[in-house]
N, C-alpha and C positions, 0 to 999 in steps of 0.2 A: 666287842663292838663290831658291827659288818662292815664290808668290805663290797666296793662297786668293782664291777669291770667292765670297763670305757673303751668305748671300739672311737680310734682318734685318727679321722679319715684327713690327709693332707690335699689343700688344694696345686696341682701340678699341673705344669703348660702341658704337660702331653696329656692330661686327660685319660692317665690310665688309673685303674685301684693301690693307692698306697696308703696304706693303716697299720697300724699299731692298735694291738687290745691288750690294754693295759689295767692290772688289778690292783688295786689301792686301798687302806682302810679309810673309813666312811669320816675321821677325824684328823685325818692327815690335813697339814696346811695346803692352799694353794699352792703355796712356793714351790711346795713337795713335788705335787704334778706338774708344774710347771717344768720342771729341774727334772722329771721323770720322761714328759714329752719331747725336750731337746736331747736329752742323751737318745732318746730310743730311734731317734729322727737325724740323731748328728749334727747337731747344729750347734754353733758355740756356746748361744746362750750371752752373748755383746750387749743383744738390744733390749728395748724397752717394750714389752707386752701387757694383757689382761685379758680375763676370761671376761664372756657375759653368759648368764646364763639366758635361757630361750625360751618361747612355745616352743606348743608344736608344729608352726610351721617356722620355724627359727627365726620370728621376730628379737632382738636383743630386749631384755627386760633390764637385768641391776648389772653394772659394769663391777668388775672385782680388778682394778690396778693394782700393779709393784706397791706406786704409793701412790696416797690420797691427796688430791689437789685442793679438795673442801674439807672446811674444817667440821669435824663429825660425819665425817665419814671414813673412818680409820675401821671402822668394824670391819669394811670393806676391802682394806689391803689384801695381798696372797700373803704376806706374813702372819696376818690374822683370823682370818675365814679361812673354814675349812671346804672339803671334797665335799659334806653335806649340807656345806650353805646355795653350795653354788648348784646341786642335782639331787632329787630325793628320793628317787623311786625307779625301778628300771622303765624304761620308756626317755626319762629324763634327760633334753637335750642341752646342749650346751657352746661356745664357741668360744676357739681361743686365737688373739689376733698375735703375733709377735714378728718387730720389726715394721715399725708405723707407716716407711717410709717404701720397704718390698711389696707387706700387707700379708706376711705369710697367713693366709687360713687351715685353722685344722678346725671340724667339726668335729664333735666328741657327743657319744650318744651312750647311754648307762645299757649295756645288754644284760650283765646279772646281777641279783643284790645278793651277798652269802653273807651266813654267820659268823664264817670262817675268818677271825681276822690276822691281817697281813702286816710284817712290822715294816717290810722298806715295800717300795712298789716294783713290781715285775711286768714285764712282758711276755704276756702268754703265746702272743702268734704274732708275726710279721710277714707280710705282705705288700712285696712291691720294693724297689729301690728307693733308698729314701731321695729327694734331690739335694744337690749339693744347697748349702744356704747361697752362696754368694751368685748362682746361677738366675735366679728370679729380677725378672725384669723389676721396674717401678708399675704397678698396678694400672695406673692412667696415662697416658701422654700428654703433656699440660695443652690446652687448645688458645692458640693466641688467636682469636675471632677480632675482624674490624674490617676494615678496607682492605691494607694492605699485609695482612698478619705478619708474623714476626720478621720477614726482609724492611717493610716500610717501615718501624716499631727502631730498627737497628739503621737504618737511613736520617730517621728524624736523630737518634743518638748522634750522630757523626757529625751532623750539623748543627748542632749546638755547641756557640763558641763560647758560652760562661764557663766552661769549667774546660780553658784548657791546661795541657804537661806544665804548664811555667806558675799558673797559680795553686796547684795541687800541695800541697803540705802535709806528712806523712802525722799520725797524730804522734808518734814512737818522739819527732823532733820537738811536738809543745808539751810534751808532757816526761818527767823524769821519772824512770820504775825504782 
């Protein structure tokens, strides 16, 4: 069976080159690469990810999740689908998001196809410090747009006397665990 090797470029605040090119056989699960890109990258591996695979100009095409939200689409998990569902050919682009909430991106792009095949995945070259996981900000900063954005939003809160400390009732007290 071949074997791809995935140049797996990290999106970083400072904007400098940090990748991993990592060699993988063409039947390996997603999980595999998945579990292949946070060790190489240093990251725990906590959160919740999924690859998509891309054109070429990295539009996302078919999402490949942990797990499947819809039913019949399990073919799709990283348990299930392999390195070859998701990229076919060298040129073959791809993205992988992990951590919903940071949004880490790493793009991953096929540089060679060999014959040669690989039973666990390696890392051929590294380049660049990886960044810490817990160092990335939240991707967006939520925008609270109106009149008064989020001071008048917390004004009108304050003045609202329905729900004050004396009617509040914990639900731990109406309900016995």
């Amino acid at each position: 069976m071949k074997s791809f090797t995935l140049h797996v470029l990290v999106d970083t605040k400072e904007k400098t080159d940090v990748f991993r090119d990592i060699k993988i056989s063409a039947d390996a699960k997603l999980e595999t690469l998945h579990k292949a890109i946070l060790k190489a990258f240093d990251f725990k591996g906590q959160e919740m990810a999924a690859f998509y695979s891309c054109d070429k100009d990295w539009e996302r095409l078919q999402e490949f999740p942990q797990m499947a939200m819809d039913k019949g689409q399990e073919k799709y998990e990283m348990g299930t689908a392999t390195i070859a569902d998701l990229v076919k050919k060298k040129g073959s682009k791809a993205l992988y998001v992990y951590d919903f909430l940071k949004m880490w991106c790493f793009l991953i792009e096929v540089i060679n196809v060999s014959e040669e095949a690989t039973k666990t995945p390696k890392v051929l070259l590294t380049v660049g410090k990886a960044p810490k996981e817990s160092e990335k900000k939240v991707s967006e900063e939520p925008s609270f747009e109106g009149e008064g954005g989020i001071e008048d939003f917390n004004d009108n809160w304050d003045d609202d006397d329905e729900y004050d400390d004396d009617s509040y009732q914990s639900y731990d007290e109406d309900y016995n665990y």
